[in-house]
N, C-alpha and C positions, 0 to 999 in steps of 0.2 A: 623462428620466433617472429612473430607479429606485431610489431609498435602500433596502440590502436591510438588514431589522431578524434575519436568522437566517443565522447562518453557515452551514448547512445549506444553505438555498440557492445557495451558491455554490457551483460546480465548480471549485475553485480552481489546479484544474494544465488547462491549455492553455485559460483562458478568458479573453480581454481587458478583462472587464469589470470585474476586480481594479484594472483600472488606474482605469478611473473611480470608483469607492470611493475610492480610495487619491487622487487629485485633492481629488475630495469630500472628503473626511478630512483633508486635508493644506493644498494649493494654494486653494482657496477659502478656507479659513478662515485660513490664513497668510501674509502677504505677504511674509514673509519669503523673498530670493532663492537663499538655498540649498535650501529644499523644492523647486522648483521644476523641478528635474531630476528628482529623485528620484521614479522613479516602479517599485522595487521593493520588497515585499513580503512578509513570511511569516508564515506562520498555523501556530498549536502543533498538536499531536498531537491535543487533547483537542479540538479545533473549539470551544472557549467564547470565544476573544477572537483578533481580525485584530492582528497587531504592525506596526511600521518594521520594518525593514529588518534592524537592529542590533539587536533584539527587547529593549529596553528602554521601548517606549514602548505604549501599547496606543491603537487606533484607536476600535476597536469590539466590543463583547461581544453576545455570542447572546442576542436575547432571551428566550430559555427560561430563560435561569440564574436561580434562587434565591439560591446559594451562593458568592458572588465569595471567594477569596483570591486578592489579587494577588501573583505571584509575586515574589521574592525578584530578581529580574534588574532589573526593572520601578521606573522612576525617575519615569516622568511616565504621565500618564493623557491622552488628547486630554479637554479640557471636555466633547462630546458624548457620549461613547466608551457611557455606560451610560442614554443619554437612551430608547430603547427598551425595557430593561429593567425593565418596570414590576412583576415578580415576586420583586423582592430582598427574600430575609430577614435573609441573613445579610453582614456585609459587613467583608472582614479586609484590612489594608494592609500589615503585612508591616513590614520595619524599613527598607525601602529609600525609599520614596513620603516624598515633602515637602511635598506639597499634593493635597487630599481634594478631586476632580471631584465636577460633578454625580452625584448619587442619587438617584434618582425615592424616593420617600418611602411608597409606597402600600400594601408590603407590609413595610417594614423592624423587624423586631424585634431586631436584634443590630447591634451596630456595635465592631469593635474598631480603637480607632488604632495605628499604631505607634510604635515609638520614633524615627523618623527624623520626622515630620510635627512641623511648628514652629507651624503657628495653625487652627484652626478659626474661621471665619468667620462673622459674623453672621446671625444665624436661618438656618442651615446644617441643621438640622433642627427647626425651629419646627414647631409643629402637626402633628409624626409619631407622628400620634396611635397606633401598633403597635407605637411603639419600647419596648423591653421592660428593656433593657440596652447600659450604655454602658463600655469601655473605653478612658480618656485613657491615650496612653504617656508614659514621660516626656521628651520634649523639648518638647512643649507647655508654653509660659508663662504664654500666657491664653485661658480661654473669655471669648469676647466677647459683648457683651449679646445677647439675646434666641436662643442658639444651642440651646437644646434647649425654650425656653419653650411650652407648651402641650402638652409631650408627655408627653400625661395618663397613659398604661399604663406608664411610666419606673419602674420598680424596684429596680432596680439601677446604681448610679454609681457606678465604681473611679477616680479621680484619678491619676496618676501625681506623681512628685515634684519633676518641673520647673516644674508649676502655680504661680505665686504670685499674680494675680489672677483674681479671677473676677468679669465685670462685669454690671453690672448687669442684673435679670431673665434673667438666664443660664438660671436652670431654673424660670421663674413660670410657675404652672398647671399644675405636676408632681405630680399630687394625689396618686398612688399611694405 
């Protein structure tokens, strides 16, 4: 089996191999018995992210992309989905997203949350070291400890007004 990291390589209309992605993506990593049929698929116009079916959920993003906004449709992320993606700058969630998938961290300088996302998770981005700028939306209640700590090029933090704690070492080693 083949984990393909670029949408590009897929020929996505008359190729069966969508279907093992979409296994992989799905059936493996969920035991859940209703995936377990579902083995259709569809992929947006722009070729940057594989969806379900019902194109609310994203599987997989190209790893060329820099620039993620996740669209406005788009309620869940799979955990993997941007595990590839080691070129992200910019990274926008839109008002719909409730919980922030893995980030590869390597190139991140922008991070906007949205107003729909309820917790940012501990050391969720510790040690990113590029990050440049952070936008909390407001439904976020609390940064929890150590979620931006060491992320020495941090400039910029906008708070949204849902915030009431912010736990401990949440931004220690934020020198800039």
């Amino acid at each position: 089996k083949t984990w393909v990291e670029n949408l590009q390589e897929l020929n996505v209309k008359n190729n069966n191999n969508i279907q093992q992605l979409y296994l992989r993506a799905y059936v493996l990593q969920d035991t859940r018995e209703d995936w377990k049929n579902n083995l259709e698929v569809t992929i947006n116009t722009d070729d940057k992210y594989l969806y379900s079916e019902d194109g609310t959920t994203i599987l997989l993003c190209d790893s060329s992309v820099t620039n993620v906004v996740i669209p406005e449709n788009v309620t869940t992320i799979q955990d993997d989905a941007f595990y590839y993606c080691r070129n992200i700058e910019t990274f926008v969630t839109g008002d719909t997203l409730t919980l922030l998938p893995y980030i590869p961290k390597g190139s991140l300088k922008s991070i906007t949350i949205g107003n729909s996302v309820t917790s940012i998770g501990d050391q969720s981005f510790m040690n990113c070291s590029s990050l440049e700028s952070v936008t909390i939306g407001n439904s976020v209640t609390t940064i929890d400890s150590y979620t931006f700590s060491g992320s020495s090029s941090l400039k910029s933090v906008t708070i949204g007004n849902g915030v009431t704690s912010i736990e401990q070492d949440a931004f220690s080693g934020c020198i800039s």
